[in-house]
C-alpha positions in Angstrom: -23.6 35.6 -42.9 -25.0 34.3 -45.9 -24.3 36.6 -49.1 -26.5 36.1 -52.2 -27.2 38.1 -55.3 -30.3 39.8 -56.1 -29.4 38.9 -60.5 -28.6 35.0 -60.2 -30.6 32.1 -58.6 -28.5 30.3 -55.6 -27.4 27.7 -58.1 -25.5 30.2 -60.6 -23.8 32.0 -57.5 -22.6 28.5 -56.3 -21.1 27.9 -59.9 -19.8 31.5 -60.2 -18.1 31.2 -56.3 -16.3 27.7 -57.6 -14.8 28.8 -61.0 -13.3 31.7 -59.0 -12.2 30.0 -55.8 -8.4 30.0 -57.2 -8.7 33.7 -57.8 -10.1 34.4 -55.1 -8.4 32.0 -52.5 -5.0 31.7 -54.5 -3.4 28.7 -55.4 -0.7 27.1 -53.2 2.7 28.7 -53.6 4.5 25.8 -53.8 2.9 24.4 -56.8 3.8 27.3 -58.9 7.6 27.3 -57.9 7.5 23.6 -58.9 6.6 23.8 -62.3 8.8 23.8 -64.5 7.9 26.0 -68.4 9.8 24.9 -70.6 9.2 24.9 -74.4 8.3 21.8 -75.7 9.8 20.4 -78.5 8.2 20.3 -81.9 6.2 17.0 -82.7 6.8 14.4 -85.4 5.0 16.5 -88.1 5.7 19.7 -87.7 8.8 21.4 -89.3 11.7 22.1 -87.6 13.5 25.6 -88.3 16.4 24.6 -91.2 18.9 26.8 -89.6 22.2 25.0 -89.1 25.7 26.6 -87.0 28.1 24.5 -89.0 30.6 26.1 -86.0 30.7 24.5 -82.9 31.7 28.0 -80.7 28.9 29.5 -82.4 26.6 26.7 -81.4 28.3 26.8 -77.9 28.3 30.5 -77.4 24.6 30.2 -78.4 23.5 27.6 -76.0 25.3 29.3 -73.2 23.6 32.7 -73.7 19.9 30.8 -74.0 21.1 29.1 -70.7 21.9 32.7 -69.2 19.0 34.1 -70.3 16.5 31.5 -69.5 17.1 31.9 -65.9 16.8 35.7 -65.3 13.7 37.6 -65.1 13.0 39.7 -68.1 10.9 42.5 -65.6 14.5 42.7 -63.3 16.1 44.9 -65.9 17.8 47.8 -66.3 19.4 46.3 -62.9 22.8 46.0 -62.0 25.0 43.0 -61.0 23.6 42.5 -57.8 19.6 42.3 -59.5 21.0 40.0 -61.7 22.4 37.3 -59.5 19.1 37.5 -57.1 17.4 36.9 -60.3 19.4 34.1 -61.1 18.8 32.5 -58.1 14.9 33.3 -57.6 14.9 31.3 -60.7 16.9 28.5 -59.3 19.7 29.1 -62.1 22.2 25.7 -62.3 26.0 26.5 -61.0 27.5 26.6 -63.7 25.6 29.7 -64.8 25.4 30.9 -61.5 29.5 30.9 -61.3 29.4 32.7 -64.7 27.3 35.5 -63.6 29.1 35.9 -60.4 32.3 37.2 -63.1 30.0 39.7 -64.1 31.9 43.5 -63.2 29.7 45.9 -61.6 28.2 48.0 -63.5 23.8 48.4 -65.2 22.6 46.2 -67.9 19.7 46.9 -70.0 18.6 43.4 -71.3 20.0 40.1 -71.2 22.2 41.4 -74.0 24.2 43.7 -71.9 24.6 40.6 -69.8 25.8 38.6 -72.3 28.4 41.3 -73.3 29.3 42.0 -69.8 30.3 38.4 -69.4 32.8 38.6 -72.5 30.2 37.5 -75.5 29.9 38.8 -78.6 27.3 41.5 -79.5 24.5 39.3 -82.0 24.9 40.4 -85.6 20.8 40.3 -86.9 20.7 39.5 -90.8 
């Protein structure tokens, strides 16, 4: 059966059917594990933020938590330990992070922060 519109000529609802077809059919699953988001770097011209961690545990301890938190799901918490290792590897977190979250004690964490803390990090002081 043929469905047409009684508003549009045959030509608009061909257009209108194609620009939806993803929508409507979805888009292969596989292609959206695959890609990859992550922030681009700023370009040539553009200014770069002038903050500087002149102490290399502070700089450490920093990279590890963005590394944490880059692979859990924000919408998983308040979850507990379990949550966040199923998170983890949903988003195909590396070992090394994946061996630190497996220290994690039991317990229900809020936000990544929680996380961090429950690993043995140190609460972020905000200026």
């Amino acid at each position: 059966m043929e469905r047409s519109s009684d508003t549009h000529n045959p030509r608009i609802d061909e257009d209108l059917d194609r620009l939806t077809r993803s929508v409507t059919h979805g888009a292969p699953v596989e292609s959206r594990i695959e890609e990859e988001h992550e922030q681009e770097g700023p370009a040539d011209d553009e200014p770069v933020p002038d903050a500087v961690l002149h102490d290399p545990a502070a700089r450490e301890d920093i990279e590890l938590r963005s590394e944490v938190a880059r692979h859990l799901e924000p919408s998983v918490f308040p979850c507990s330990r379990g949550d966040v290792l199923a998170s983890a590897r949903r988003q195909h977190a590396p070992d090394a992070v994946m061996r630190l979250l497996e220290r994690l004690p039991d317990g229900e964490f809020q936000n990544i922060e929680s996380v961090w803390e429950g690993l043995g990090g140190a609460r972020e002081r905000r200026g």
